[in-house]
N, CA, C and O of each residue as an XYZ file, in Angstrom:
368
protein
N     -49.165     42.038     59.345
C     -49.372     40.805     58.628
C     -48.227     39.812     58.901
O     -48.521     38.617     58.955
N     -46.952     40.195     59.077
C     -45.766     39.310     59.095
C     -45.623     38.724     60.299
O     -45.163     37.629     60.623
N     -46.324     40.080     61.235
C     -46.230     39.245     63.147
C     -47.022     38.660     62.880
O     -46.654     37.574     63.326
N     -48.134     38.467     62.358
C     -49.185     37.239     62.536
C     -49.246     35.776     61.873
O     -50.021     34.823     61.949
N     -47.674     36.148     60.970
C     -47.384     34.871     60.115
C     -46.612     34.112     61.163
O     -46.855     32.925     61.384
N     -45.706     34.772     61.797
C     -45.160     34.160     62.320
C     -45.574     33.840     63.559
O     -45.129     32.791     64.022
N     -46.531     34.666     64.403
C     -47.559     33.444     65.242
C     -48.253     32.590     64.784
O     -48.604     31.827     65.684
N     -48.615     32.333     63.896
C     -49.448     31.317     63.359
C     -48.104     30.221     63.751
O     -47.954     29.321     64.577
N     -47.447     30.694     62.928
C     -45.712     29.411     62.750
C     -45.676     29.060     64.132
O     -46.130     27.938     64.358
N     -45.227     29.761     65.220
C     -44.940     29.385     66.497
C     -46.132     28.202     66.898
O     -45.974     27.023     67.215
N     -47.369     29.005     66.753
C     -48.371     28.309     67.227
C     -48.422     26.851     66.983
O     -48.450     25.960     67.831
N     -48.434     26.714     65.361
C     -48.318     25.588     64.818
C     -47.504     24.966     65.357
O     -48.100     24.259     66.170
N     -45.864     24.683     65.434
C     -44.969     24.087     65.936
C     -45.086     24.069     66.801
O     -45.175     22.897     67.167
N     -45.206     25.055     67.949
C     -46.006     24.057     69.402
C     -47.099     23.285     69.524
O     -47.205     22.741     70.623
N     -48.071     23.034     68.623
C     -49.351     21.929     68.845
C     -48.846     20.646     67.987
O     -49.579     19.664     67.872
N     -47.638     20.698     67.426
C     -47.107     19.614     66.441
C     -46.445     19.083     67.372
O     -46.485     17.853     67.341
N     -45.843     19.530     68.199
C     -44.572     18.526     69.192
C     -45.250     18.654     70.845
O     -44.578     18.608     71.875
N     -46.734     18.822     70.763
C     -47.406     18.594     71.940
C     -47.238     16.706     72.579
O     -47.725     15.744     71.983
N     -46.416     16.629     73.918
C     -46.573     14.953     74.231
C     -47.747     14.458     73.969
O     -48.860     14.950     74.156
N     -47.460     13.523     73.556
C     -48.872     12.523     73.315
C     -48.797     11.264     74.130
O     -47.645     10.837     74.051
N     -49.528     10.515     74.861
C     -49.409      9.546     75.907
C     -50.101      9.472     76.780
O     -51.283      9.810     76.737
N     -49.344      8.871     78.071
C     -49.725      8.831     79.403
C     -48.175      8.895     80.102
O     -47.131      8.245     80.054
N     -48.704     10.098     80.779
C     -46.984     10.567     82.012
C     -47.469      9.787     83.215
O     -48.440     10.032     83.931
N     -46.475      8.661     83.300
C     -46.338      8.016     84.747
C     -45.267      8.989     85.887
O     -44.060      9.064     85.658
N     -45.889      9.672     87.075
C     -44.922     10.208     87.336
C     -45.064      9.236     88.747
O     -46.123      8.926     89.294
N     -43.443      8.786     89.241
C     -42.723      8.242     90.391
C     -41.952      9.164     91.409
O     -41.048      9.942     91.105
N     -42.434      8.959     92.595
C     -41.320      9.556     93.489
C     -40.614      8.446     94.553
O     -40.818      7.322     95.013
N     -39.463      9.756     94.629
C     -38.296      8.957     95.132
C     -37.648      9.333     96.329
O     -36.427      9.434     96.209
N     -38.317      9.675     97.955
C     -38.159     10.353     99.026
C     -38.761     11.478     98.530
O     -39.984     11.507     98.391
N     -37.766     12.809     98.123
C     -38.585     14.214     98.043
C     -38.403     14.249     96.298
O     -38.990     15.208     95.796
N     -37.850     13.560     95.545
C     -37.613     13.604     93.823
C     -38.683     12.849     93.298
O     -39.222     11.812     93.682
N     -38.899     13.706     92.195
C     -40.551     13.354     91.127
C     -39.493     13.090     90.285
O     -38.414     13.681     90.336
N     -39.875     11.926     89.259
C     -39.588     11.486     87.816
C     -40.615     10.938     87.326
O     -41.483     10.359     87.978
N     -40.580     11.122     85.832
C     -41.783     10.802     84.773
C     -41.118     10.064     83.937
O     -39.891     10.050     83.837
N     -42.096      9.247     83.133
C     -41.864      8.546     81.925
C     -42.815      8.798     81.112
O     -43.895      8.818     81.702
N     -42.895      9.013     79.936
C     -44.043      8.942     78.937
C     -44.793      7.473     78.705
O     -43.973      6.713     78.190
N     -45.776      6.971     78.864
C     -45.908      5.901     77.881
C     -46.512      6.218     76.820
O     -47.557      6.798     77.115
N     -46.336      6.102     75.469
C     -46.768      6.235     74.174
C     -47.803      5.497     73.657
O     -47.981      4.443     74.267
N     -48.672      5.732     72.578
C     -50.059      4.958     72.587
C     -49.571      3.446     71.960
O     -50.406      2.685     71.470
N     -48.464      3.183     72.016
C     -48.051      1.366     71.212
C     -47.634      1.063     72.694
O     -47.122     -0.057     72.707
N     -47.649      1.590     73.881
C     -47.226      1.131     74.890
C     -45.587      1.270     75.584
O     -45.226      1.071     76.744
N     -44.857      1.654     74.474
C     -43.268      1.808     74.992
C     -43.253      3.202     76.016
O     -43.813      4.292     75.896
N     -42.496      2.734     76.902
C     -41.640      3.582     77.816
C     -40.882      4.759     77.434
O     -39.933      4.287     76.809
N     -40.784      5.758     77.449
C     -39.867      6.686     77.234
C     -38.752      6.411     78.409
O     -38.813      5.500     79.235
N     -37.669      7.452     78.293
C     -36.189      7.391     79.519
C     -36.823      8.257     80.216
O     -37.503      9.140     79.693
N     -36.677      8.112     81.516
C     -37.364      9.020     82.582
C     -36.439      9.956     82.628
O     -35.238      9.938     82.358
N     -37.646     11.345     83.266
C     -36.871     12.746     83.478
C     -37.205     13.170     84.531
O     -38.201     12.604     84.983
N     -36.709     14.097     85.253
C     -37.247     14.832     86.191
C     -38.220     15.327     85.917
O     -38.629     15.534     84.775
N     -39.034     15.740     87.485
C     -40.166     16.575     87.488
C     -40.350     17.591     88.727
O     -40.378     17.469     89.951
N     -40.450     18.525     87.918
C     -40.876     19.896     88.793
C     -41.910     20.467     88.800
O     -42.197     21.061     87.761
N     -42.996     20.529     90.090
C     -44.188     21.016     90.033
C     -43.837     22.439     90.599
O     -43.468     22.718     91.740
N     -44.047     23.304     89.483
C     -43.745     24.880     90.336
C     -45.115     25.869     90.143
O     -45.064     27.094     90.039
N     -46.168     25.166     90.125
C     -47.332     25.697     90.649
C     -48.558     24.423     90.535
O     -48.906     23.589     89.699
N     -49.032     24.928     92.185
C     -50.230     23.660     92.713
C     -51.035     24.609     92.901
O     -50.930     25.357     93.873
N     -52.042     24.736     91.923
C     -53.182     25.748     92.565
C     -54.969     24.880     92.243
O     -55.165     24.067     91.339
N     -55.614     25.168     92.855
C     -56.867     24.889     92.647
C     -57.429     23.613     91.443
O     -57.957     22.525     91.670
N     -57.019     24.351     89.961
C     -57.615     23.996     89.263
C     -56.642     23.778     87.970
O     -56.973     23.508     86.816
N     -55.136     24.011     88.606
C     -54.293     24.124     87.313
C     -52.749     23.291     88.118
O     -52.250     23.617     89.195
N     -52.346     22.340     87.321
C     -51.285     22.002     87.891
C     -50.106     22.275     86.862
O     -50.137     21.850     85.707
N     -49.186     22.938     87.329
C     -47.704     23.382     86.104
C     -46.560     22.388     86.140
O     -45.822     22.566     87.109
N     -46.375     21.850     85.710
C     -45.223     20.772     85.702
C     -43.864     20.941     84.975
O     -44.275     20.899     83.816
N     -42.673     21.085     84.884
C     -41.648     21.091     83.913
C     -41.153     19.617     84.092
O     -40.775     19.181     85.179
N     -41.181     19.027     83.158
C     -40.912     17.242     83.038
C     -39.593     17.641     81.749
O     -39.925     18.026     80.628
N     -38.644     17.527     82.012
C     -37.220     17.313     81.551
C     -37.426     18.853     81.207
O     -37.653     19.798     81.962
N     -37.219     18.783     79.308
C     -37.024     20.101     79.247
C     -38.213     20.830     78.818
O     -38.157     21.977     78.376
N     -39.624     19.952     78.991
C     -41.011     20.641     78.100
C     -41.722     21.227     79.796
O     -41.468     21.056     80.988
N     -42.841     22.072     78.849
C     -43.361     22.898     80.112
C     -44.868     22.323     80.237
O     -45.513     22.591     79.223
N     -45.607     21.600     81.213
C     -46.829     21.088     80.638
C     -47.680     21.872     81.919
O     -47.230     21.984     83.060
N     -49.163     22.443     81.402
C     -49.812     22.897     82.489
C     -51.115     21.703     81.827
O     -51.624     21.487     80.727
N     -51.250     21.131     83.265
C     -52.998     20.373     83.542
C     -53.665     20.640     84.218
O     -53.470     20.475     85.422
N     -54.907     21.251     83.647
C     -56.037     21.422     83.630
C     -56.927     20.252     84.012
O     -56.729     19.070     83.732
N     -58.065     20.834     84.779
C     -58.895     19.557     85.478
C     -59.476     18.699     84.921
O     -59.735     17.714     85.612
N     -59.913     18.686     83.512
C     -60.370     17.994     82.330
C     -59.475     16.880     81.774
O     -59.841     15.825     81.258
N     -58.021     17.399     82.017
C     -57.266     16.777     81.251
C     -56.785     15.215     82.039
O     -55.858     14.598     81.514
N     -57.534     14.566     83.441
C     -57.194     13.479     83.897
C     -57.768     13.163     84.622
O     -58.049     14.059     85.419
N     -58.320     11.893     84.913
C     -59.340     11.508     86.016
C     -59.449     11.902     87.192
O     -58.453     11.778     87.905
N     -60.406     12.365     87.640
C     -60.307     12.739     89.541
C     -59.395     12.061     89.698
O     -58.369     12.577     89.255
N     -59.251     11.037     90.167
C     -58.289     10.597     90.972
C     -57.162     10.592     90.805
O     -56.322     10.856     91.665
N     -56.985     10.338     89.851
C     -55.304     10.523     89.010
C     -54.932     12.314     89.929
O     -54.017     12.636     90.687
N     -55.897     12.952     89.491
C     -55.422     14.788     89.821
C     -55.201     14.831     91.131
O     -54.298     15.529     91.591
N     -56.318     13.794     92.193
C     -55.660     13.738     93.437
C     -54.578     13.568     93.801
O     -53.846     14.376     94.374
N     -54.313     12.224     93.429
C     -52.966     10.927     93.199
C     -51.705     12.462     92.762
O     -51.063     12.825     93.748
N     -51.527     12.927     91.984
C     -50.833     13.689     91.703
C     -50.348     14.959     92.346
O     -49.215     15.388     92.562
N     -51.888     15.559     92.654
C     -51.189     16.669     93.668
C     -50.676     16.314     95.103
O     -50.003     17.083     95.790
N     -51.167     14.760     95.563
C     -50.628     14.588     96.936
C     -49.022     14.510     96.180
O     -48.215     15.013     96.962
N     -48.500     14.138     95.193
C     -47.345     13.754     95.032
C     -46.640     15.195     95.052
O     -45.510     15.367     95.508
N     -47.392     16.153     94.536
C     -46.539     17.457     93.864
C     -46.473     17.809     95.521
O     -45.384     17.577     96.045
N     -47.337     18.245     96.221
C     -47.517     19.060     97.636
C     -46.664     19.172     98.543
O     -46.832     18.328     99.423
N     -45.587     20.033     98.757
C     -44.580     20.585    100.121
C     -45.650     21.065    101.451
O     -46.468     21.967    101.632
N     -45.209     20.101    102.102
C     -45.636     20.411    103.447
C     -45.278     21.954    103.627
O     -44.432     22.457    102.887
N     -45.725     22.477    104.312
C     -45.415     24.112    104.778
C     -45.929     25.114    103.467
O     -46.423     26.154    103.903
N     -45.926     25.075    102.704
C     -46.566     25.802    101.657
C     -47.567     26.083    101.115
O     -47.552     26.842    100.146
C-alpha cells in the first residue's frame, strides 16, 4: 500500500511539471539549442539539446536538465521531419 502511495506521488509530480508550449529547437554547425515558447507567447533562456535516440517512431531528447521523449502524435509531420533531419549524425 505505501509503494503505491508513493507512486501515485512520483507520478503526480511528474505530470504537474510536464513543459507546456512549443520547443523551438536551433542549430548551430553540429550544436542543437531550444527555447520554450509558452502559451502567452514569451521565450524561455535557451538550453542545450541532446538527441540520444532517433528511432522510427520515437524521438528522445534531453533539453537542459528535463528528459522529453516524442512520439509521432505529439507534432506535425513535418515539424517530426524538420526535426529529425536536425537530430541525424551522418554515419549512424
Amino acid at each position: 500500500m505505501l509503494a503505491a502511495l508513493v507512486a501515485i506521488l512520483l507520478l503526480s509530480r511528474e505530470y504537474r511539471y510536464q513543459p507546456a508550449g512549443e520547443l523551438r529547437v536551433i542549430k548551430s554547425g553540429y550544436q542543437l539549442s531550444a527555447q520554450w515558447l509558452s502559451g502567452d507567447g514569451e521565450l524561455e533562456n535557451e538550453q542545450p539539446v541532446k538527441a540520444d535516440y532517433v528511432g522510427p517512431w520515437l524521438i528522445g531528447l534531453h533539453v537542459g536538465p528535463q528528459r522529453l521523449w516524442l512520439w509521432p502524435d505529439s507534432l506535425p509531420a513535418h515539424s517530426q521531419r524538420a526535426l529529425r533531419r536536425l537530430c541525424h549524425r551522418p554515419g549512424r
